[in-house]
VMD Tcl script that builds the backbone (N, CA, C; Angstrom):
set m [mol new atoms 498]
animate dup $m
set s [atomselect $m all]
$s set {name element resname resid chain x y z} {
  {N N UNK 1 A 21.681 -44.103 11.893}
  {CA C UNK 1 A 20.410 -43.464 11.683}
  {C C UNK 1 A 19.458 -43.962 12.758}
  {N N UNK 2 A 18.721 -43.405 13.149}
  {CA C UNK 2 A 17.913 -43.573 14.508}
  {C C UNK 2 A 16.724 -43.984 14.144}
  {N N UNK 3 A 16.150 -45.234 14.884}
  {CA C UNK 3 A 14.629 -45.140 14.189}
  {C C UNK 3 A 13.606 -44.752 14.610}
  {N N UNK 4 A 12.519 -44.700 13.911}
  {CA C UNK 4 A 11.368 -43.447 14.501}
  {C C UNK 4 A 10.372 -44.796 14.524}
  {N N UNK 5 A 9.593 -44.325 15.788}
  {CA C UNK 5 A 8.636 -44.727 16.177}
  {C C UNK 5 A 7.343 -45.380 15.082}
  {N N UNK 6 A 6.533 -46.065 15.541}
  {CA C UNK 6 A 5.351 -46.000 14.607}
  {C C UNK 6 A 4.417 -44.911 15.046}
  {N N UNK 7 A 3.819 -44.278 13.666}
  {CA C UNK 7 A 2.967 -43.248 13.963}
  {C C UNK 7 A 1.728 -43.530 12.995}
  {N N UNK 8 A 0.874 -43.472 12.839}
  {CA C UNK 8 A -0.914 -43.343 12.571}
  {C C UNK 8 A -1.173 -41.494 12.178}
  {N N UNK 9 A -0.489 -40.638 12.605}
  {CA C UNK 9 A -1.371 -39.138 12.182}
  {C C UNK 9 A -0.518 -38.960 11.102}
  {N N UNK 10 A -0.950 -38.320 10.311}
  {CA C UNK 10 A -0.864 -37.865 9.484}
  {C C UNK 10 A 0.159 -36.453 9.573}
  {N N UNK 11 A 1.250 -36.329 8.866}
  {CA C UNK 11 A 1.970 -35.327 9.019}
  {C C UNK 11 A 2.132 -34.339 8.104}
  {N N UNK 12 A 2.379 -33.041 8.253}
  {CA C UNK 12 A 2.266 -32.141 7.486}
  {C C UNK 12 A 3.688 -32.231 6.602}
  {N N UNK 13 A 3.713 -31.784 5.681}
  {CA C UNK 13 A 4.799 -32.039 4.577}
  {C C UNK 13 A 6.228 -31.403 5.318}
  {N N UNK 14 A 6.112 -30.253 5.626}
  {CA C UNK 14 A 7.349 -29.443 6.483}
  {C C UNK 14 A 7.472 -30.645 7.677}
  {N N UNK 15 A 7.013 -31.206 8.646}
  {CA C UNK 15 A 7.029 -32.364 9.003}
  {C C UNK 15 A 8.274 -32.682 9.215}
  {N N UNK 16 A 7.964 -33.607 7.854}
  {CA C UNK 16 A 8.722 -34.575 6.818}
  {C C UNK 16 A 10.308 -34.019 6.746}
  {N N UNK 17 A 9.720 -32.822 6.056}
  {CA C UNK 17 A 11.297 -32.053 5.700}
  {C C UNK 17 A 11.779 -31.918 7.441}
  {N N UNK 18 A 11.480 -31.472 7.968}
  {CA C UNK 18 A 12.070 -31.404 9.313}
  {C C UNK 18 A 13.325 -32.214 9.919}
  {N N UNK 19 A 12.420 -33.845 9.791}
  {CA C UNK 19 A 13.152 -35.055 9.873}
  {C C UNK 19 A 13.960 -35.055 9.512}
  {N N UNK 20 A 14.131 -34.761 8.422}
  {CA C UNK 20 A 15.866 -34.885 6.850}
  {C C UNK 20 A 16.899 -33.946 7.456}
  {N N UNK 21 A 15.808 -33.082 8.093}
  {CA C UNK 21 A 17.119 -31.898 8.505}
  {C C UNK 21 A 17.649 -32.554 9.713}
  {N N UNK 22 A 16.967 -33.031 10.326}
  {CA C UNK 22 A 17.781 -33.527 11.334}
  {C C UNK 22 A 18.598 -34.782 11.465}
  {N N UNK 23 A 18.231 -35.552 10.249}
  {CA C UNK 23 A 19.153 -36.537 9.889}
  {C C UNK 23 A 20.721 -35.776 8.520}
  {N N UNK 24 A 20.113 -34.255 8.476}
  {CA C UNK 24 A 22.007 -34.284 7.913}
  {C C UNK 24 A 21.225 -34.104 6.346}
  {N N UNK 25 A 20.001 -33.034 6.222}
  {CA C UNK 25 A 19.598 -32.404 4.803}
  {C C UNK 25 A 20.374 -31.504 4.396}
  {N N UNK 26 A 21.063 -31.511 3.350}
  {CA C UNK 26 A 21.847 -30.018 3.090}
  {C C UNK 26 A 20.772 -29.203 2.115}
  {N N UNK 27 A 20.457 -29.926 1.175}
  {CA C UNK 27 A 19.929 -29.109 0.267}
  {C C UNK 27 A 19.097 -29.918 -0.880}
  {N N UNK 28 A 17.411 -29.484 -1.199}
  {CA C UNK 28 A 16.329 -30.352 -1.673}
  {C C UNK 28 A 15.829 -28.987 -2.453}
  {N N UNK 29 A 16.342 -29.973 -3.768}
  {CA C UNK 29 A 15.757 -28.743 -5.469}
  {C C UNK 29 A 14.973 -30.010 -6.077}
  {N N UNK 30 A 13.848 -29.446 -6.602}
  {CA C UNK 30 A 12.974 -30.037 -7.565}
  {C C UNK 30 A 13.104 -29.575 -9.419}
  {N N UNK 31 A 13.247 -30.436 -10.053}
  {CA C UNK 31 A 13.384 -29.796 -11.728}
  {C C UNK 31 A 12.248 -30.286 -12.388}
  {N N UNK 32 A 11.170 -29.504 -13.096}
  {CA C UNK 32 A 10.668 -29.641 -14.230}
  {C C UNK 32 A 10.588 -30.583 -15.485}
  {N N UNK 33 A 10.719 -31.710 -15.974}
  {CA C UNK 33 A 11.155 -32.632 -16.359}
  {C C UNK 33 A 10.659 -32.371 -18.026}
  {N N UNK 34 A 9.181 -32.267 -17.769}
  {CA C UNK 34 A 7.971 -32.571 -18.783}
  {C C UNK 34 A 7.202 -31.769 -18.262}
  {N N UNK 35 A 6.444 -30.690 -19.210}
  {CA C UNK 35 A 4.890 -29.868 -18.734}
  {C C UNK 35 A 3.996 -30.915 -19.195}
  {N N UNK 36 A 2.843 -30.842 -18.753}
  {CA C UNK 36 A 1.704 -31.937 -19.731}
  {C C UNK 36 A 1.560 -31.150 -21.074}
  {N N UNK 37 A 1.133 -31.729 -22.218}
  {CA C UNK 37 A 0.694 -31.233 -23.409}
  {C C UNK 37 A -0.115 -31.929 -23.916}
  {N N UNK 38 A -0.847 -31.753 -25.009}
  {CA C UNK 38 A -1.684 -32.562 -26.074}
  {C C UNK 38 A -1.219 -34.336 -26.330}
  {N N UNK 39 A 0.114 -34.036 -26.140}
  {CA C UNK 39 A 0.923 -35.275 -27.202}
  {C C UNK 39 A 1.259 -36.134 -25.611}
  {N N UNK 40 A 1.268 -35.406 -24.543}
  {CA C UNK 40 A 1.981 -36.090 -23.132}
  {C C UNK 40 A 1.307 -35.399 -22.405}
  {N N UNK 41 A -0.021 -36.218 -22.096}
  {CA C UNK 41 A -0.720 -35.397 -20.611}
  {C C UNK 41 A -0.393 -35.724 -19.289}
  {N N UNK 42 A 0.924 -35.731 -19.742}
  {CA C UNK 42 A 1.188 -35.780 -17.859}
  {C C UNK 42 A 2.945 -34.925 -17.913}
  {N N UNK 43 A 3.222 -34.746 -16.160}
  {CA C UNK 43 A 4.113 -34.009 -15.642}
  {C C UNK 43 A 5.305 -34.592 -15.446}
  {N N UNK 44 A 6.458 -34.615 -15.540}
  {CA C UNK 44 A 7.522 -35.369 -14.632}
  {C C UNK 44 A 8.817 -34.221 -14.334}
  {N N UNK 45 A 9.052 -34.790 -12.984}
  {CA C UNK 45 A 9.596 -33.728 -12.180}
  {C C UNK 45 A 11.218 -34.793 -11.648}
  {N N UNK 46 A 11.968 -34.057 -11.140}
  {CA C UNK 46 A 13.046 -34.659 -10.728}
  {C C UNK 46 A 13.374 -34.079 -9.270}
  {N N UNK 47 A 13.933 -34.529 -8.377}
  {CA C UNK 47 A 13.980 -34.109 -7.203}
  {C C UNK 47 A 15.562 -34.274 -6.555}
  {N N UNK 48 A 16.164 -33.711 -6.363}
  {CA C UNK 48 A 17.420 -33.671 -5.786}
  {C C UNK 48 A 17.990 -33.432 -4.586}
  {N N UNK 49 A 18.174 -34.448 -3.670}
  {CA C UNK 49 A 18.886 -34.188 -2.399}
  {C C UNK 49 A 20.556 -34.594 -2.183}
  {N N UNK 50 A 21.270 -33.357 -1.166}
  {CA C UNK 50 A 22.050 -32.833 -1.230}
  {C C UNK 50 A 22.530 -33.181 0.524}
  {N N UNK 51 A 22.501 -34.352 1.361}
  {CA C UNK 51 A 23.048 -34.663 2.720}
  {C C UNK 51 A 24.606 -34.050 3.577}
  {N N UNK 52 A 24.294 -33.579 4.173}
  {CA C UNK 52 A 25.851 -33.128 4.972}
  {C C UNK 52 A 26.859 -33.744 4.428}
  {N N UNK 53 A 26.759 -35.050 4.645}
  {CA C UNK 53 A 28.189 -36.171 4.206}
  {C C UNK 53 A 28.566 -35.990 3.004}
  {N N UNK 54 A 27.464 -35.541 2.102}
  {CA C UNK 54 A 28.229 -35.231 0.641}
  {C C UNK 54 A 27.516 -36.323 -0.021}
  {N N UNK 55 A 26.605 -37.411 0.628}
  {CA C UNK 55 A 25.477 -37.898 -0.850}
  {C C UNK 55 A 24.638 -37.108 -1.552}
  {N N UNK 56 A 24.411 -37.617 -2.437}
  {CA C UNK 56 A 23.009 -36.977 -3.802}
  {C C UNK 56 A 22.454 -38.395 -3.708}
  {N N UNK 57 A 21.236 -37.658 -3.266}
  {CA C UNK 57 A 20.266 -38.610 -4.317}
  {C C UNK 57 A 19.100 -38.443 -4.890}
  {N N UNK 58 A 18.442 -38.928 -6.307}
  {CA C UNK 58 A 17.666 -38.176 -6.832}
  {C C UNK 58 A 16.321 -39.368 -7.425}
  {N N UNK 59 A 15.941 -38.859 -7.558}
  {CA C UNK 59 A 14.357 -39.488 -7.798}
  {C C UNK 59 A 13.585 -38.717 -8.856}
  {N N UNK 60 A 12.494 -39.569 -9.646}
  {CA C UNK 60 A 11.838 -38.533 -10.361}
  {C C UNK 60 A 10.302 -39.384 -10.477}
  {N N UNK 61 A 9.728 -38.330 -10.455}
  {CA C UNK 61 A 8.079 -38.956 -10.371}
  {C C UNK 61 A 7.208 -38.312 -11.873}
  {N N UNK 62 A 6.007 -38.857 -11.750}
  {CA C UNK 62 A 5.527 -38.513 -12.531}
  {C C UNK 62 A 3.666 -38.614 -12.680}
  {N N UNK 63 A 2.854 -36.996 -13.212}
  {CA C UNK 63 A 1.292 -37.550 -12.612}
  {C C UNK 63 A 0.528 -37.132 -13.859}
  {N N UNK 64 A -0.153 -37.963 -14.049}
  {CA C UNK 64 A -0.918 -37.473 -15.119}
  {C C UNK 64 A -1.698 -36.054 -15.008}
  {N N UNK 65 A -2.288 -35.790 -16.197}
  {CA C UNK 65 A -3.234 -34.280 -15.854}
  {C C UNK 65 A -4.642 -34.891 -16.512}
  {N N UNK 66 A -5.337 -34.501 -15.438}
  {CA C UNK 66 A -6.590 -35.550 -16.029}
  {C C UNK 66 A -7.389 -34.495 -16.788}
  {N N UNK 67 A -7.303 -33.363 -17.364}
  {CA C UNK 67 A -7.486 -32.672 -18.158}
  {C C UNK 67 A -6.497 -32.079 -18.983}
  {N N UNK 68 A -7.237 -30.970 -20.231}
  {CA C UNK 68 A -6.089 -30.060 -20.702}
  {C C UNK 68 A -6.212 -28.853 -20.279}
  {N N UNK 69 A -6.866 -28.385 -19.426}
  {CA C UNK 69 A -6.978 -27.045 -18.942}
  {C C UNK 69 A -5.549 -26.382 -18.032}
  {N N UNK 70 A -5.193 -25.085 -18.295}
  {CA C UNK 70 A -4.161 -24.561 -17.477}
  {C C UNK 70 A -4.001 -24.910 -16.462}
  {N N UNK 71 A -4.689 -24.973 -15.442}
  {CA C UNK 71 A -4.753 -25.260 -13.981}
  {C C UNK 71 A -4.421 -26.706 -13.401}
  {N N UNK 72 A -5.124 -27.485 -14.278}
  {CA C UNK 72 A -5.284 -28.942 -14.253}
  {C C UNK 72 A -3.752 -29.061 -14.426}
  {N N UNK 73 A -3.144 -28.948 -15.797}
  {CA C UNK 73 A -2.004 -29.268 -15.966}
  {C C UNK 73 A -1.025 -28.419 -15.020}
  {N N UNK 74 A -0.922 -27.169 -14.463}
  {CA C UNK 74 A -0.288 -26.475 -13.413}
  {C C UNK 74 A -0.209 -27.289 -11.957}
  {N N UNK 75 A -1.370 -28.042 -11.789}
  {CA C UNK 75 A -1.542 -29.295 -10.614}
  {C C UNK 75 A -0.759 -30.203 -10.467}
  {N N UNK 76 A -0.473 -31.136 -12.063}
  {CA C UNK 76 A -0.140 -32.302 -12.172}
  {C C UNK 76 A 1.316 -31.364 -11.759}
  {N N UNK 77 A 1.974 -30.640 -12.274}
  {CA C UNK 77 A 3.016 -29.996 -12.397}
  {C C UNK 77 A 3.837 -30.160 -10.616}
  {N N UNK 78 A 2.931 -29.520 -10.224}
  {CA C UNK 78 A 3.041 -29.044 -8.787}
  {C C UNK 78 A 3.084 -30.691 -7.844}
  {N N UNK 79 A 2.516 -31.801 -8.056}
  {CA C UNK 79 A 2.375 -32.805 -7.230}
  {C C UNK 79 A 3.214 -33.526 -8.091}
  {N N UNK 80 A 3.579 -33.845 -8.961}
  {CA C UNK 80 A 4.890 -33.943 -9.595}
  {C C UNK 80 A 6.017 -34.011 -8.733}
  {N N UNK 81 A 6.047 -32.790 -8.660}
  {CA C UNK 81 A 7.136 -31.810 -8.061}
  {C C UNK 81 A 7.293 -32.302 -6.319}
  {N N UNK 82 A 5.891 -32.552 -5.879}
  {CA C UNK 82 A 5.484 -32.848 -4.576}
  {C C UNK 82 A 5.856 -34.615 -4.322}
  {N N UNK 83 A 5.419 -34.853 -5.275}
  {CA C UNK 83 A 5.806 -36.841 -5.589}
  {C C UNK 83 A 7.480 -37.437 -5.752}
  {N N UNK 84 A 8.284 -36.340 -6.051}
  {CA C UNK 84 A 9.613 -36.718 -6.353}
  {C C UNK 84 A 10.232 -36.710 -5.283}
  {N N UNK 85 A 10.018 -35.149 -5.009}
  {CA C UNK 85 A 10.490 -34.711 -3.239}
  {C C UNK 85 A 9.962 -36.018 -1.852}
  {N N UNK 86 A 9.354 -36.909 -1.842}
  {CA C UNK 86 A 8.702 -37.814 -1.326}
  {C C UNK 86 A 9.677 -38.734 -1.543}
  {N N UNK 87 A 9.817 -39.200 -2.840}
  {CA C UNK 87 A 10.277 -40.213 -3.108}
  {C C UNK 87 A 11.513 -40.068 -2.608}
  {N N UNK 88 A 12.464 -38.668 -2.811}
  {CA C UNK 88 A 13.639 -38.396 -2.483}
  {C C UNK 88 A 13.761 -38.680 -0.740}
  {N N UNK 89 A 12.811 -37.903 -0.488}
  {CA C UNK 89 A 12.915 -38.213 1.310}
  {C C UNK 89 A 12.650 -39.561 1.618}
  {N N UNK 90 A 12.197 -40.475 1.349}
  {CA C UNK 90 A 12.016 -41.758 1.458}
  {C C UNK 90 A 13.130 -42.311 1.400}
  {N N UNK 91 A 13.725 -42.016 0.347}
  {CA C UNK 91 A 15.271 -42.940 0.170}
  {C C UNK 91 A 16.337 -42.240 0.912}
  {N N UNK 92 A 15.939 -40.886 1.679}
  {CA C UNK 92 A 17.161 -40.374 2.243}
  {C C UNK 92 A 16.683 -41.006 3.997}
  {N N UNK 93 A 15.369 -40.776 4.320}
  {CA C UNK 93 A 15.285 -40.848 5.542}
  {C C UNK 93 A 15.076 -42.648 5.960}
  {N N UNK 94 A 14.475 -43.036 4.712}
  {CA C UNK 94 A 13.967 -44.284 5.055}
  {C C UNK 94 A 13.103 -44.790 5.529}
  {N N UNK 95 A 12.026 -43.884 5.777}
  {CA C UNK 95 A 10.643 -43.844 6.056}
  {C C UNK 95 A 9.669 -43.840 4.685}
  {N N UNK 96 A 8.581 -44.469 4.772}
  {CA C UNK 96 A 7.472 -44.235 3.727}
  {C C UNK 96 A 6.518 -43.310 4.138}
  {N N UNK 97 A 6.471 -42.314 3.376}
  {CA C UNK 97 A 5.707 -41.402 3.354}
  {C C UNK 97 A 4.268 -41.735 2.085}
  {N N UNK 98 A 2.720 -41.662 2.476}
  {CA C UNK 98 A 2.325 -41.935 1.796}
  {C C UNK 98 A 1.284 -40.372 1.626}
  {N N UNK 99 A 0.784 -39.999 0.137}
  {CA C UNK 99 A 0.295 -38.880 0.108}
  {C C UNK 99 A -1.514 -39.476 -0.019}
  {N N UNK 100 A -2.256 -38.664 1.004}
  {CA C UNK 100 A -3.298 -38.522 1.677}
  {C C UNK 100 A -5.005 -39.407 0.417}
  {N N UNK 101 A -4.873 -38.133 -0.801}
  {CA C UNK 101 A -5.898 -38.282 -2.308}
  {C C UNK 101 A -4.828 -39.126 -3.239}
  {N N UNK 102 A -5.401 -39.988 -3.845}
  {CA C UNK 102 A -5.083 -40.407 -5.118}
  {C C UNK 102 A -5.101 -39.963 -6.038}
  {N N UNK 103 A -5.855 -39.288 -6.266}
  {CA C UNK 103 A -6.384 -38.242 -7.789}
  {C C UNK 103 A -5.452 -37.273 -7.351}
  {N N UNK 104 A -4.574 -36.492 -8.297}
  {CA C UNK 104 A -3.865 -35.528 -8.972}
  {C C UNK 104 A -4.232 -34.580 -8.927}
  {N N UNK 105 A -5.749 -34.450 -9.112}
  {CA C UNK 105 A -5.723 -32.906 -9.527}
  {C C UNK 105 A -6.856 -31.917 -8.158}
  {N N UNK 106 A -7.021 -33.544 -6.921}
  {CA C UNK 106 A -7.993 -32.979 -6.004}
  {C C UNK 106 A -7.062 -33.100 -4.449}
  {N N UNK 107 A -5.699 -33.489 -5.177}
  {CA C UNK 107 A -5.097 -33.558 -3.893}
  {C C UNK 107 A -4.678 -32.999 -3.016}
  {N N UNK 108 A -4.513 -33.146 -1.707}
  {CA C UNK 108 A -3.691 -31.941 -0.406}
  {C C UNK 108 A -2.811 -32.387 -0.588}
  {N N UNK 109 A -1.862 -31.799 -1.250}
  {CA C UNK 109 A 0.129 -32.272 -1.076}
  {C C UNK 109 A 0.769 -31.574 -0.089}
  {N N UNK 110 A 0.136 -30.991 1.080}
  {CA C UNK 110 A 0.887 -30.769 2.217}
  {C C UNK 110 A 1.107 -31.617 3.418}
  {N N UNK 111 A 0.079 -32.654 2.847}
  {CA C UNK 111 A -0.056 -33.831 4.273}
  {C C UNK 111 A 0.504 -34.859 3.770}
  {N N UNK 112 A 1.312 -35.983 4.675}
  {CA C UNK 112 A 2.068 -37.396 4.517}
  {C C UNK 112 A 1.988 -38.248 5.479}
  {N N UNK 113 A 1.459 -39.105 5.836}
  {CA C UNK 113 A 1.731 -39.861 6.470}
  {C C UNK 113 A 2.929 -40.915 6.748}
  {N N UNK 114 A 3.605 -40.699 7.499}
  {CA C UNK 114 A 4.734 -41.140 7.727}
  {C C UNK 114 A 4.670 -42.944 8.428}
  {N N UNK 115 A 5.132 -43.775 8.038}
  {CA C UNK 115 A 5.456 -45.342 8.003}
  {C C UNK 115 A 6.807 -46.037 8.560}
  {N N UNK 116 A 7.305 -46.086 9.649}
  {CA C UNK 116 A 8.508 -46.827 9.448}
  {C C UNK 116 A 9.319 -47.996 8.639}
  {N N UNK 117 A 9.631 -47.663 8.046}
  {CA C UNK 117 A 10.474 -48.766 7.004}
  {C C UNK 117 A 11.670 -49.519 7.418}
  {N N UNK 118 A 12.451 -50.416 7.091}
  {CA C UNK 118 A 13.720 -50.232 7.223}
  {C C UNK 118 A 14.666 -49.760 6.472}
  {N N UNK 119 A 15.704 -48.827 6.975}
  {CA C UNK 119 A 16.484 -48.281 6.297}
  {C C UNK 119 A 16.881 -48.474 4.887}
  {N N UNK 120 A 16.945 -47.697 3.410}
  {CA C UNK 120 A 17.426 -48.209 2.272}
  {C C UNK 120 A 18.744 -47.867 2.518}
  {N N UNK 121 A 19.030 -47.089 3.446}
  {CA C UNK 121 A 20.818 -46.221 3.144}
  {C C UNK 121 A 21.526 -47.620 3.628}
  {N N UNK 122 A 22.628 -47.809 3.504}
  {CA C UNK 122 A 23.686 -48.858 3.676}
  {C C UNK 122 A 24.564 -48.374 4.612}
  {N N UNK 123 A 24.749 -48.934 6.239}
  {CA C UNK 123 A 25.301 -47.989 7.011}
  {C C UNK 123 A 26.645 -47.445 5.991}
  {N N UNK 124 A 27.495 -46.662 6.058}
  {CA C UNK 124 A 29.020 -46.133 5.403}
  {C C UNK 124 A 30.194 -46.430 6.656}
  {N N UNK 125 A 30.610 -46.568 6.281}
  {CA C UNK 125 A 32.021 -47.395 7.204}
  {C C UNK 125 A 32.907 -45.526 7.633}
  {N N UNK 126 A 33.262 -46.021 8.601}
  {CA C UNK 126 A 33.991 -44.715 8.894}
  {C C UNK 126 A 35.610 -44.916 8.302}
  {N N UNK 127 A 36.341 -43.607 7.709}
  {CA C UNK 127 A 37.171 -43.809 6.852}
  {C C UNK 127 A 38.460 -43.940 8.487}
  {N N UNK 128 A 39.276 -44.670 8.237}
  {CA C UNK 128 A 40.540 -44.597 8.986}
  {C C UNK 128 A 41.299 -43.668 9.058}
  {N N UNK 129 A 41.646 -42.857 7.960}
  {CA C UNK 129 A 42.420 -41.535 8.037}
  {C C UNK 129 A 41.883 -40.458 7.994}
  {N N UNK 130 A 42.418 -39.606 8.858}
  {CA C UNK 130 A 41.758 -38.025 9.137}
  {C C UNK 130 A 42.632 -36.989 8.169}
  {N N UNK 131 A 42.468 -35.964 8.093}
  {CA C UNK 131 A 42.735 -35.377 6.927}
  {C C UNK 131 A 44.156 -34.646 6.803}
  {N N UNK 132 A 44.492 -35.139 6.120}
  {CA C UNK 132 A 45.864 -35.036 5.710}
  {C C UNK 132 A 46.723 -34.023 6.002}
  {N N UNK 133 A 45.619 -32.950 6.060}
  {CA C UNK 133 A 46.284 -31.193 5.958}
  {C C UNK 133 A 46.271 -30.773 7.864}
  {N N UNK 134 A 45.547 -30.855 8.224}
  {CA C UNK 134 A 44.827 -30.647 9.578}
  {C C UNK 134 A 44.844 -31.116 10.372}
  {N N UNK 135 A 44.093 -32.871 10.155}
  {CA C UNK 135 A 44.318 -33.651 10.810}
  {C C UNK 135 A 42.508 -33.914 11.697}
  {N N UNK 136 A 41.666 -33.026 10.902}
  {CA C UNK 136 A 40.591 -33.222 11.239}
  {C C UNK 136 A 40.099 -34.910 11.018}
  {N N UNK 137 A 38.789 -34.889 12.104}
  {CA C UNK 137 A 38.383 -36.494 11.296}
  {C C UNK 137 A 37.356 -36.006 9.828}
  {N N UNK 138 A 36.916 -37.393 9.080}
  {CA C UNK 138 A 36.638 -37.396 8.005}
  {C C UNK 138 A 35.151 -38.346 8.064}
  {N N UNK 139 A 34.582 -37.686 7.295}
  {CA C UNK 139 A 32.882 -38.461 7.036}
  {C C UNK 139 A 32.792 -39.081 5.846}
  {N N UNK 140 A 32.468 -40.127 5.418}
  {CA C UNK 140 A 33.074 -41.277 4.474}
  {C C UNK 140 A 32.595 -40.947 3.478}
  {N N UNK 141 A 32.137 -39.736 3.304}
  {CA C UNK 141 A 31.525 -39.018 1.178}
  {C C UNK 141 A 32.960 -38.216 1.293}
  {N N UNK 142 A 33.126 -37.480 2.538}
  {CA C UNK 142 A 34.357 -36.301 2.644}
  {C C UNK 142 A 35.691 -37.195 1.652}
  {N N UNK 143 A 35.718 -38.563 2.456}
  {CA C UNK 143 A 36.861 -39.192 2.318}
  {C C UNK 143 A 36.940 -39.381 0.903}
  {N N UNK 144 A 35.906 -40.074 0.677}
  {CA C UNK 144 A 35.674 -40.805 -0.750}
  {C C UNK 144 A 35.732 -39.298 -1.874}
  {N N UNK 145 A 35.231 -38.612 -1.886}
  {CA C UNK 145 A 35.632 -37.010 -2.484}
  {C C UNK 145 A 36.862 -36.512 -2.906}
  {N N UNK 146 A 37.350 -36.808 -1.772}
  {CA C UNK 146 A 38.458 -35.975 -1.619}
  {C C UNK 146 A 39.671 -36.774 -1.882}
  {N N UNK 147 A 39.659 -38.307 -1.777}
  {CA C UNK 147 A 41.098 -39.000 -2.376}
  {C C UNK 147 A 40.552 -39.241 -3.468}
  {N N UNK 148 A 39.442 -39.525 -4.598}
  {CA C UNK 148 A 39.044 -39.249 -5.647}
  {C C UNK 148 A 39.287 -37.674 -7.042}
  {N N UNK 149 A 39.289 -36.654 -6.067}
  {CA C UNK 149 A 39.736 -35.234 -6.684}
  {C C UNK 149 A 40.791 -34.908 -6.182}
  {N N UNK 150 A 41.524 -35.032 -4.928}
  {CA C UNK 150 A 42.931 -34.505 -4.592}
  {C C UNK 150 A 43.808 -35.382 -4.680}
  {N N UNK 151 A 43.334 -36.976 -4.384}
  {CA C UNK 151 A 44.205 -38.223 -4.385}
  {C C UNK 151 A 44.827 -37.979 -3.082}
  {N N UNK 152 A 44.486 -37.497 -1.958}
  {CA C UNK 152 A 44.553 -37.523 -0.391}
  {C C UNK 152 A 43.095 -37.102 0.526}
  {N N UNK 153 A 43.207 -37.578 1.287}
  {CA C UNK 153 A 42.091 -37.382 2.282}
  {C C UNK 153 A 42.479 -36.203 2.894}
  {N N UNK 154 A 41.020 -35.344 2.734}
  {CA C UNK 154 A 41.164 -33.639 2.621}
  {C C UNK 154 A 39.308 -33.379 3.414}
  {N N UNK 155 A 39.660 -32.694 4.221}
  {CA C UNK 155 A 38.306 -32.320 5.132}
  {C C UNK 155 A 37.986 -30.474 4.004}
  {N N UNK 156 A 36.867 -30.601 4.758}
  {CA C UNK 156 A 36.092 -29.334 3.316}
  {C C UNK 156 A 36.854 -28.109 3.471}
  {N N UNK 157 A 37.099 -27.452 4.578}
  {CA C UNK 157 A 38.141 -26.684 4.413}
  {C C UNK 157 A 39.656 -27.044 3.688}
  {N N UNK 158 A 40.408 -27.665 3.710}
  {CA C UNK 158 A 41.057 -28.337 3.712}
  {C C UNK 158 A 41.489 -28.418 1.718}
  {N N UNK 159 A 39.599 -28.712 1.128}
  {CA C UNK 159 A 40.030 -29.139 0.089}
  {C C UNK 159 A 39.143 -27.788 -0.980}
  {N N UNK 160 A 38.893 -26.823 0.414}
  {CA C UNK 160 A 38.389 -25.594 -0.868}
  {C C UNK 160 A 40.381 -24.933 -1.237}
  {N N UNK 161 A 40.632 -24.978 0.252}
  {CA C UNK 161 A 42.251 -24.480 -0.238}
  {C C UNK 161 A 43.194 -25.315 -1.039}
  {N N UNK 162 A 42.984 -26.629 -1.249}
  {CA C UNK 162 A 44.040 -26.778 -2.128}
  {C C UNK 162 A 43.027 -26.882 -3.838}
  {N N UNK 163 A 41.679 -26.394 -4.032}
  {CA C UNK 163 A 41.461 -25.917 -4.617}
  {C C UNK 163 A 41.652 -24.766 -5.270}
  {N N UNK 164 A 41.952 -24.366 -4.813}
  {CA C UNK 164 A 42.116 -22.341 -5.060}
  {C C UNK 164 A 43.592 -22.603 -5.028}
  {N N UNK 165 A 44.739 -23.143 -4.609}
  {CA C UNK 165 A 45.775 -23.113 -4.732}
  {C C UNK 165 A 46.380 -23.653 -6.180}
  {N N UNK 166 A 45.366 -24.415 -6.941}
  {CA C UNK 166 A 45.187 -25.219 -8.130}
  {C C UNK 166 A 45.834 -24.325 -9.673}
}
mol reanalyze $m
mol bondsrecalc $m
mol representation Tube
mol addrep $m
């Protein structure tokens, strides 16, 4: 993983996502956790990332609604949603991203300021054997995947067909 510079401006949220993509984002879903209500005035959201290599990792945040009005609670909802996705990119990219307002319900959740950290990911060891069928090389979630569900080291083509052959 490459490290990024120190930076001071403030970055726009797409930004952020940018970075992930270029470190190997496959795919970033946010879930609904909790709406605020009477009994629980606040939001919690879950956030799910989906890396080339085949990690997940997931995070979940959570913001109060400093009212009970529709909107208010539609806010907390939304920066929720905005707070998990953060947290998720943080632990994927390894940067701290910090969001701009404190208050919930007056915040810009399109801006982040970005922090260099050091890495949370744990480098992954490259697997020794290439794939069994082919003979392609292997990326160490591929590996770990695939002698886990096939009980041989199987590259993604490799292991949609002896899927379907199943």
């Amino acid at each position: 993983m490459q490290g990024i510079p120190s930076q001071n401006k403030a970055l726009l949220y797409e930004a952020l996502l940018e970075k992930a993509k270029d470190l190997g984002l496959r795919r970033l879903e946010t879930t609904v956790l909790r709406f605020p209500s009477a009994r629980a005035g606040y939001a919690v959201c879950s956030a799910t990332l989906e890396a080339d290599d085949g990690s997940i990792y997931r995070e979940v945040a959570s913001v109060p609604a400093v009212s009970s009005s529709g909107e208010t609670q539609a806010r907390a909802v939304e920066c929720a949603c905005i707070k998990a996705k953060v947290h998720v990119l943080e632990a994927f990219t390894g940067l701290e991203c910090k969001l701009d307002a404190p208050a919930p319900a007056q915040r810009h959740v399109g801006e982040v300021t970005l922090v260099p950290i050091q890495s949370r990911k744990a480098p992954e060891p490259v697997p020794d054997e290439a794939c069994s069928e082919c003979g392609a090389p292997l990326t160490y979630g591929h590996y770990e995947f695939s002698t886990r569900m096939f009980k041989r080291p199987l590259c993604v083509p490799c292991q949609v067909n002896a899927a379907a052959s199943r």
